[in-house]
N, C-alpha and C positions, 0 to 999 in steps of 0.2 A: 143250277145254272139258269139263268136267268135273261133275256136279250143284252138287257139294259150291260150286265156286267159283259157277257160275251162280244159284244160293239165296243164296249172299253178296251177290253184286252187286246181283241182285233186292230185298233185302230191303233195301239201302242207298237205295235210289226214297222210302222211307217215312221221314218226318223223326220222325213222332212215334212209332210202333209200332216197338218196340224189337224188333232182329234175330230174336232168337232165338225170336219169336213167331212167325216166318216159315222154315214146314221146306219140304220138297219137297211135302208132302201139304194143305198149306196152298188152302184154298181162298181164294185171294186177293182176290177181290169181296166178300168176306161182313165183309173189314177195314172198319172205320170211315174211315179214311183212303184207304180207297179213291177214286177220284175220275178222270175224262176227262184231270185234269191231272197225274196218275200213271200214268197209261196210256201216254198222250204221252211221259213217263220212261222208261218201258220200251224202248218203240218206239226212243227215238231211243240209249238203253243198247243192244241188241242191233243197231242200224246201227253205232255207233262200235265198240265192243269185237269183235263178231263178222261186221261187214261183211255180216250176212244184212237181206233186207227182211222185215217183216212186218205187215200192216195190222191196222187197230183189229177191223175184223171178226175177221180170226183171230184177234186176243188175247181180244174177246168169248166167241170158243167155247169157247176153253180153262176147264177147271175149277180146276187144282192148279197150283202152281209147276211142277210136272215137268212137268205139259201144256205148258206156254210151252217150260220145256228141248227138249221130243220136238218140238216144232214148230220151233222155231229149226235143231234138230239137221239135220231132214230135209231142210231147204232146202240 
């Protein structure tokens, strides 16, 4: 797993907010499209692809798309 691909995969969660909007430094909450029901995208993106668990609370505290990478990673 890698940033580069984890920011990709990340940023495909968002239907409307086009990629490239979405870097590593991205603070992801502050998206318009943000939403409980992209969160859930996430979660269940990092169970399928990276077989890690991680709950809403954790993804709450992260700041940055990297914060989500450095947490998923450490698991």
């Amino acid at each position: 797993m890698t940033l580069e691909d984890f920011v990709t995969q990340f940023a495909d969660q968002f239907d409307d907010t086009d990629a490239s909007e979405i870097t590593a430094s991205t603070e992801f909450h502050l998206l318009d499209e943000w939403s409980s029901l992209t969160g859930m995208g996430v979660i269940a993106l990092i169970k399928t692809e990276y077989g890690k668990t991680i709950t809403g609370k954790e993804l709450r505290e992260c700041e940055t798309v990297e914060d989500v990478y450095n947490l998923v990673a450490s698991k």
